[in-house]
N, C-alpha and C positions, 0 to 999 in steps of 0.2 A: 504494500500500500504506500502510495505517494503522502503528500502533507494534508493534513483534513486541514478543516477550517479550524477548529478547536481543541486544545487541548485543557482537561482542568488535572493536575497534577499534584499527588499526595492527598488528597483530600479523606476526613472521614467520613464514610458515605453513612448516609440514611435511608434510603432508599424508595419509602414510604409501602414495602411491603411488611410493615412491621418489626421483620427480622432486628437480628442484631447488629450493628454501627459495622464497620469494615474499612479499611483503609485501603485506597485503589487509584488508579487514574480514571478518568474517561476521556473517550476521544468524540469529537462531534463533530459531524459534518453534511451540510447540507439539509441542516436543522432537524437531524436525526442523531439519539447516540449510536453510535456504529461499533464502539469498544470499552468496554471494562478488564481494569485487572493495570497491570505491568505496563504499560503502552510504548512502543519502541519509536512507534511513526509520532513526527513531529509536528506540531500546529502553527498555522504560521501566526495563531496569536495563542498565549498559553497563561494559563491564572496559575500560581504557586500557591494553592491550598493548605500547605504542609500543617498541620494546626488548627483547621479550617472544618466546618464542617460542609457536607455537599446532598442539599437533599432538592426534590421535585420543587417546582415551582408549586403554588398553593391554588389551587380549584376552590373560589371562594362562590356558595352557589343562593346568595341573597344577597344581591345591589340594588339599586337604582338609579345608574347611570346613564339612565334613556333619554332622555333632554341633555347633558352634558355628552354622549356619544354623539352629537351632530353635530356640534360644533370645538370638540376639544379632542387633541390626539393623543393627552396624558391621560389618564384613566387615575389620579391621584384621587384620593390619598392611597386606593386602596394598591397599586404600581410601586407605592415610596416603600409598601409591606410585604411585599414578595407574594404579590398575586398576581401569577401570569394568565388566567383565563375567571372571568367573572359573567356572573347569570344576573341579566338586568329581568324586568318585566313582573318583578314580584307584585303580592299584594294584590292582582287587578287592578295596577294603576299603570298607565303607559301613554303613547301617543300614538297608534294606530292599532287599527285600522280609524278613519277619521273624516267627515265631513268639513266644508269651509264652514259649514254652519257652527259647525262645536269646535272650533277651536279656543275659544276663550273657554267651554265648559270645562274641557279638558285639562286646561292650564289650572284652573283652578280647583279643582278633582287631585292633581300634584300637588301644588301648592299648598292644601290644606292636609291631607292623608302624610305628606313625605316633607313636610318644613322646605319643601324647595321653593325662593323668591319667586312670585310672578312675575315679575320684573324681570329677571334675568332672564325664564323661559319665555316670554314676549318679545324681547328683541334676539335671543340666542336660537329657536326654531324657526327655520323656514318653510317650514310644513311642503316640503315638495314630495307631499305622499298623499296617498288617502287608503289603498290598501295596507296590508300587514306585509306584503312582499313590495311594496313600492318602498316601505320606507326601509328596510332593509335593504334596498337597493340604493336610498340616497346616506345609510351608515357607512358602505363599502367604498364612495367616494372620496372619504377623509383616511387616509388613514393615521394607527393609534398602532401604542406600545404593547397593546396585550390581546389577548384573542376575548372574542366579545360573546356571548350568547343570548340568546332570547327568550322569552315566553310573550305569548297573546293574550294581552289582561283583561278580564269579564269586561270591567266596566266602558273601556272603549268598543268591545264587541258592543256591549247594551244600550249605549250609546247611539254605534253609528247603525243598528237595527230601530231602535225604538225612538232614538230624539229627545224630547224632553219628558215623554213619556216614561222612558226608561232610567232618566237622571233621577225620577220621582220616583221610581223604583216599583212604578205599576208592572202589574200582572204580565208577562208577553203572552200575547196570542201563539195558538200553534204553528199560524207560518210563520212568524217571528222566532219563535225556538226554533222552527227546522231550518231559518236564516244565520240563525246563529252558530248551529250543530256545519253548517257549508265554510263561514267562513273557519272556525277552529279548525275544518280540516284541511281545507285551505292554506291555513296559515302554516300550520305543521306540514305539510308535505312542501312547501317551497321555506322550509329550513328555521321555523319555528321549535326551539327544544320541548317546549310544553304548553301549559294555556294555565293562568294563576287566578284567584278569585280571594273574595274578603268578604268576613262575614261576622267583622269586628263592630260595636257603636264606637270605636275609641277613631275610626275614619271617617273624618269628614271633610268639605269639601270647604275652600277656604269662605265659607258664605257661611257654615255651618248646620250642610246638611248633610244627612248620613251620604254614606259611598252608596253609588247605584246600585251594589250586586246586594247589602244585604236584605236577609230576607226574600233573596229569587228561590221561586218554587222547585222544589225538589224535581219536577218532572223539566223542569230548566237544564238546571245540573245532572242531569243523568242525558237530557240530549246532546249535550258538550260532551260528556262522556263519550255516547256514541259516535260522535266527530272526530276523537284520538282514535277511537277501533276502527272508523272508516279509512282513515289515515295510514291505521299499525304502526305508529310510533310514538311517542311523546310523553311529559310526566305533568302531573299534577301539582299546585302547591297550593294552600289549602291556609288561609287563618283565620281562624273564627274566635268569640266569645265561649264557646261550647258551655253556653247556660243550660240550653236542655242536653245533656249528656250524650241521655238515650238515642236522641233523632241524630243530634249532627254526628257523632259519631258511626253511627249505622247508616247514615249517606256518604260516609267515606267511604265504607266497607263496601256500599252497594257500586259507589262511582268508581272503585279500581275491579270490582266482579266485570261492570258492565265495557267499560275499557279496555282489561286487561295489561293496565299501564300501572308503571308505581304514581303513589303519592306521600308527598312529603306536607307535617303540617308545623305550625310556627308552636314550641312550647318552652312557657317561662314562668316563673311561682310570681303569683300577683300576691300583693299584700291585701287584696279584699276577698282571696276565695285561695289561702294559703294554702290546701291539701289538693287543691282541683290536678294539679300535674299527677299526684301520686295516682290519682282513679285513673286520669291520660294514659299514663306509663303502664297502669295494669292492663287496662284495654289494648293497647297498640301490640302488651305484647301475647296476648291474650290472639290476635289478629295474627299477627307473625307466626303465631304457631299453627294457626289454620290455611298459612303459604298464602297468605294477603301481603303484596311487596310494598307494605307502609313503612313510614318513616318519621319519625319530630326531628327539626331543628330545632336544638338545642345551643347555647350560650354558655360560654367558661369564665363568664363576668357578669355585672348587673348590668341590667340594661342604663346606663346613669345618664343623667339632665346636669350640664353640663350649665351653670347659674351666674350669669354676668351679666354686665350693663351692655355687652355687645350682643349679647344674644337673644333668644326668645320668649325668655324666660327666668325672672329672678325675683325675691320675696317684695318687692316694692311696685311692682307693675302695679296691684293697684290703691297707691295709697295714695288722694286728689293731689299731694304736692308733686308726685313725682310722674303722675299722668300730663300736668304741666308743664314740664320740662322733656317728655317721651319722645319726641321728635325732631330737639334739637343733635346739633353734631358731637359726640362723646366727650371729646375734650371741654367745650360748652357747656352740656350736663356736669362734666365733674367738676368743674371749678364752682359752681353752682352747690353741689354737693356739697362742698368741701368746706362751706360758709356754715360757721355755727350755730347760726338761728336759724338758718335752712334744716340744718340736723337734725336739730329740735323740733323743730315745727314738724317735721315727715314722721319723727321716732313717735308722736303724740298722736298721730293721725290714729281712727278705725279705718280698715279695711273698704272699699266702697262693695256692697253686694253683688250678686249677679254674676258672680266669677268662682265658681264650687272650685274649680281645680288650682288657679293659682292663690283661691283664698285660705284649700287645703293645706297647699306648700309653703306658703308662709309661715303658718304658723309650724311646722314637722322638722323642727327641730334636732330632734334625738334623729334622723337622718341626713344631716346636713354634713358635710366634712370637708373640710382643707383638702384641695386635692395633692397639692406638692409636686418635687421633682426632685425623683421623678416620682411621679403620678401611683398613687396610690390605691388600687381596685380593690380591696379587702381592708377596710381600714376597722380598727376596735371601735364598741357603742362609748367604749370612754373618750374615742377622740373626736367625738361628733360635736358640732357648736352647743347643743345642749347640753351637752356633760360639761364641757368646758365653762360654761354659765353659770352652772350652779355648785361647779368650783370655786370658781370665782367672785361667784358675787353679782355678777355682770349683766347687761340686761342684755340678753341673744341679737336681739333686734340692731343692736350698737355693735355688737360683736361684727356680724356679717355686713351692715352697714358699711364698714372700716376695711375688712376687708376686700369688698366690691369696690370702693372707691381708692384703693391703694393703686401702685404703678400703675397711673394713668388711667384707669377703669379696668384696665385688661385682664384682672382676675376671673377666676371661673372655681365654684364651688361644686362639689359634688354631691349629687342629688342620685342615690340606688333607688330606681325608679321598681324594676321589679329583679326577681333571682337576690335579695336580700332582707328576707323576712327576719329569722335568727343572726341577722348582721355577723353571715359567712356565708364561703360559697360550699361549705360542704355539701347543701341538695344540688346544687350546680354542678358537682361532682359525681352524686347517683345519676342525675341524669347522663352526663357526658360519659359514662361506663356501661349504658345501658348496651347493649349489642343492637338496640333495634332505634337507635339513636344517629344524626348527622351532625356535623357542627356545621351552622350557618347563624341567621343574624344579624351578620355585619353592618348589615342596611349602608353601607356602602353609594358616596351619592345624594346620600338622605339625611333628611331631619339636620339639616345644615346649620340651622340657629341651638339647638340645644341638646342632638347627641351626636357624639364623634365614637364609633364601638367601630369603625374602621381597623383600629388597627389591632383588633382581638387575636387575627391567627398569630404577629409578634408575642404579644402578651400570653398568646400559652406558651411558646418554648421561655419566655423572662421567667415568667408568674410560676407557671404549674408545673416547668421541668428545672428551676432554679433556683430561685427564691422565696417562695411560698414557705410562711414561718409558722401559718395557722392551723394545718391540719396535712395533711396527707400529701407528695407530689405525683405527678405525673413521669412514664416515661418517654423519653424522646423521641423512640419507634412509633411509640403509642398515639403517641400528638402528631407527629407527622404522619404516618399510615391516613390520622382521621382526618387530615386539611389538603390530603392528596387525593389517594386512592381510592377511598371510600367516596369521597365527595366525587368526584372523577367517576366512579360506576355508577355513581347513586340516577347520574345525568344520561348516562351511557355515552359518555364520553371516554372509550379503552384505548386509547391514543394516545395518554396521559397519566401523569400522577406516579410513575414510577421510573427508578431510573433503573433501565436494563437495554439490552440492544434492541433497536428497533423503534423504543419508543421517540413521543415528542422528545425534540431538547427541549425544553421548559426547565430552569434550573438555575434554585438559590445556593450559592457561595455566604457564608455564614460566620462570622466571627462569635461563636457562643457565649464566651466570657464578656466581650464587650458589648452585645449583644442589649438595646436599652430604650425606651420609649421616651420622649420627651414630651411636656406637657402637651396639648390641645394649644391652639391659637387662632385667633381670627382672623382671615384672607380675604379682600375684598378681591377677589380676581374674575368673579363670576360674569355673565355679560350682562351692561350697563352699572357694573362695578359693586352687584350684589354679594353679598355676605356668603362665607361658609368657614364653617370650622375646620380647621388642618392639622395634620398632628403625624411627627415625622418619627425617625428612628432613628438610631445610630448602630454602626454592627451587619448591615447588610456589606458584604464585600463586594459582591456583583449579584444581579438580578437578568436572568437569560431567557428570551423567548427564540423558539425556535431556532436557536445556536447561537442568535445574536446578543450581543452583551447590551443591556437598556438601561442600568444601571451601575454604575462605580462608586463603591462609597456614598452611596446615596444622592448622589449626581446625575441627571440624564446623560445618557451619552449623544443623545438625538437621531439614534436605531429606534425602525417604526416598522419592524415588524410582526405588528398585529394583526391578526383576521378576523373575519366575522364568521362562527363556527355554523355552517349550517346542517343541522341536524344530530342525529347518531354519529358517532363514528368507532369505526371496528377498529378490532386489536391488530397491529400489524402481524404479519404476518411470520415475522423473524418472532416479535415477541411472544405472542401466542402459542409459537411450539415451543419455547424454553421456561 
């Protein structure tokens, strides 16, 4: 053999088939690995690993990078964390299939369900689509650092079949559902991964009305069903409320019978229905044992609100002095703040009504916490501003005050939204151990003013393969196998997630020991210079899609070779006989 294109040298591999760590070369080329072990043939560019670990790129299979795919070729935050292939279209929320008529419903169906600015998806979509395969065809235009993938989300199907009708979440007619059942299949055979829906009240539309899917009739959901079996391919993703147990969960069972397709659904311990996971968890595996290919995404953190003057969210939104000042420019608000009769005056105020959820969080103290740096995800109920209060003396309300208004306003408080009932993640841990479990969640893309859980696949090899002081760790086969491989077949994507001959090169270069998250920060880079939260790493060595090196040190290299994944794809054919 002449020179490949790549060589990674010395490295400790992980492999993401679980196995055990291994120290090897590989050789890559032509954005395949071609060799493991000794490698004799030279790369005409090569990483010295020695020290280093060398595992799959990360199969991250919950984003929301559907409006940022049309017009951005970085795929950040979730790029800067070693995810080389990411699944937008979660949720039931997306931008096609689509009329000119509903484009502003759409925008704002995003907007309010996924914290993404209007503003920015108003001038950043050009809408040069209307079908589901059009606009995959104006995604493949631009190209991007990572390979991209899709689902067909309810509520745009329900949309662009029903119109306002269907935004109101009336009944469809039967040729509205068999309109519906054409385009999913539709959608899926021209390279659709799956078809996602939502059947949460916590989605709403930024007007604040529920999402259009919930509440669609069962006999809705089972003709979308039939649309993947007319198709034979594709997967389900699935989050609901599951208030009545019994139904929604036995129309899961019934919508992968009728399919024949796996489905995955979103599961997290809520602090108002604490034990709801554990009935989940018995069911699902309850399911699995009767050869139902279900699945929950699962989270190896809290889901956490992320609490600042820059963001969407923080204990004063609504106290009338600071509704006042709510729309000038931060630096303006905080100098404002920072006046002592201003202090006074806001520390004195009640609450204005009308606001259950931000007048909850104010006052929820004993959940409240310094996030630090670095950043903190398991922090003690003794280091929460409430404990610290009545340490001290202090009144809470001055406490976080002082804090939000420190460096500049740019502080951000930690808010364990859910997965932190007993303030630890040990059920986060029965869950992530479950065998009939995936890790996803990352919402990647999304909720851009007040959660950043982008960078969680980092934070399990820091957290739960290093440093975790609280309780039990992870092993590093373990965590990767489950941000690879698993994730990777979950999608039917066998093209990926492990490193052996044959497969993708997708592949992180890893500095373990340095290996570190750095707080959350706020980037105004979005288009028309809207907000999102960002939040980087240190400790990536290189980041590889398809042989090409896309990151150095946490550097773009400005290598863009990303694709848009259409559909399945098979094991190659080298790797599938080894």
């Amino acid at each position: 053999m002449g020179e490949v294109d790549l060589v990674i040298r010395g490295g400790t591999i992980i492999d993401g088939s679980g196995g055990a760590a291994y120290e090897a070369d590989v050789a890559i080329d032509k954005g395949v690995i071609v060799e493991i072990g000794k490698v004799a043939t030279k790369g005409r560019e090569e990483i010295d690993a020695k020290g280093l670990l060398v595992t799959p790129g990360w199969v991250d299979i919950h984003t929301h990078y559907d409006g940022q795919v049309t017009w951005d070729s970085r795929m950040t935050p979730s790029s800067i964390h070693g995810s080389t292939t990411v699944v937008m279209g979660n949720c039931g929320v997306g931008f096609a299939p689509v009329k000119k008529t509903d484009h502003d419903r759409l925008i704002r169906l995003m907007e309010g369900v996924e914290d993404i600015p209007g503003a920015a998806l108003h001038e950043g979509l050009s809408w040069k689509w209307e079908s589901f395969a059009d606009y995959m065809a104006a995604v493949e235009t631009l190209p991007h650092d990572i390979d991209l993938v899709m689902q067909v989300p309810h509520g745009a199907v329900r949309v662009y079949v029903m119109g306002e009708r269907g935004a109101k979440r009336e009944p469809a007619t039967d040729a509205e559902i068999a309109e519906m059942r054409e385009i999913v299949r539709d959608a899926i055979k021209a390279g659709a991964i799956g078809f996602s829906t939502s059947r949460t009240v916590a989605h709403r539309t930024s007007d604040g009305d529920l999402t259009p899917t919930i509440g669609a009739a069962d006999k809705e959901m089972i003709a979308i069903a039939e649309g993947l079996k007319d198709a034979g391919a594709g997967v389900l993703q699935w989050v609901s409320d599951f208030r009545d147990v019994d139904h929604e969960f036995s129309l899961v069972e019934k919508l992968v019978e009728v399919s024949g397709r796996p489905l995955s659904f979103s599961l997290v311990q809520a602090d108002v229905v604490p034990d709801q996971w554990r009935e989940l968890l018995k069911r699902l595996d309850g399911a699995a044992g009767r050869g139902l290919p279900i699945k929950a995404q699962v989270q190896g953190r809290p889901v956490g609100l992320m609490l600042g003057l820059q963001g969407s969210v923080h204990p004063f939104l609504t106290r009338p002095s600071y509704r006042a000042i709510a729309d000038k420019p931060l630096e303006e608000r905080v100098a404002i703040m920072r006046d002592p009769a201003f202090r006074e005056k806001l520390l004195a105020e009640d609450l204005e009504p009308g606001h259950p959820f931000l007048n909850s969080l104010a006052g929820a103290y004993h959940k409240m916490f310094e996030l630090g740096d670095p950043p903190n995800y398991e922090p003690s109920p003794e280091d929460s501003i409430g404990a610290r209060a009545r340490r001290t003396g202090e009144n809470p309300d001055a406490i976080v005050y002082d804090m939000l208004t420190a460096n500049g306003g740019r502080n951000f408080l930690f808010f364990p939204l859910h997965n932190y009932y007993e303030f630890n993640l040990d059920n986060a841990l029965t869950m992530i151990r479950n065998p009939n479990t995936l890790f996803g969640l990352s919402d990647g893309g999304a909720h851009v003013g007040v959660i950043c859980d982008v960078s969680v696949p980092t934070y399990m090899l820091t957290h739960w393969c290093r440093d975790r002081s609280r309780g039990e760790r992870l092993d590093l086969p373990f965590v990767v196998r489950s941000q690879t491989r698993d994730t990777a077949e979950a999608i039917g994507l066998l093209d990926r997630g492990l490193i052996a001959p044959g497969m993708k090169a997708d592949v992180n270069v890893i500095d373990f020991e340095r290996l570190r998250l750095k707080p959350p920060s706020m980037v105004y880079d979005l288009p028309s210079g809207a907000r999102r939260l960002m939040q980087e790493a240190e400790g990536y060595v290189a980041t590889i899609v398809s042989g090409e090196v896309i990151y150095r040190d946490g550097k773009p290299t400005g290598a863009l070779p990303g694709k848009l994944v259409r559909g399945h794809q098979p094991a190659p054919a080298r790797a599938a006989a080894e």
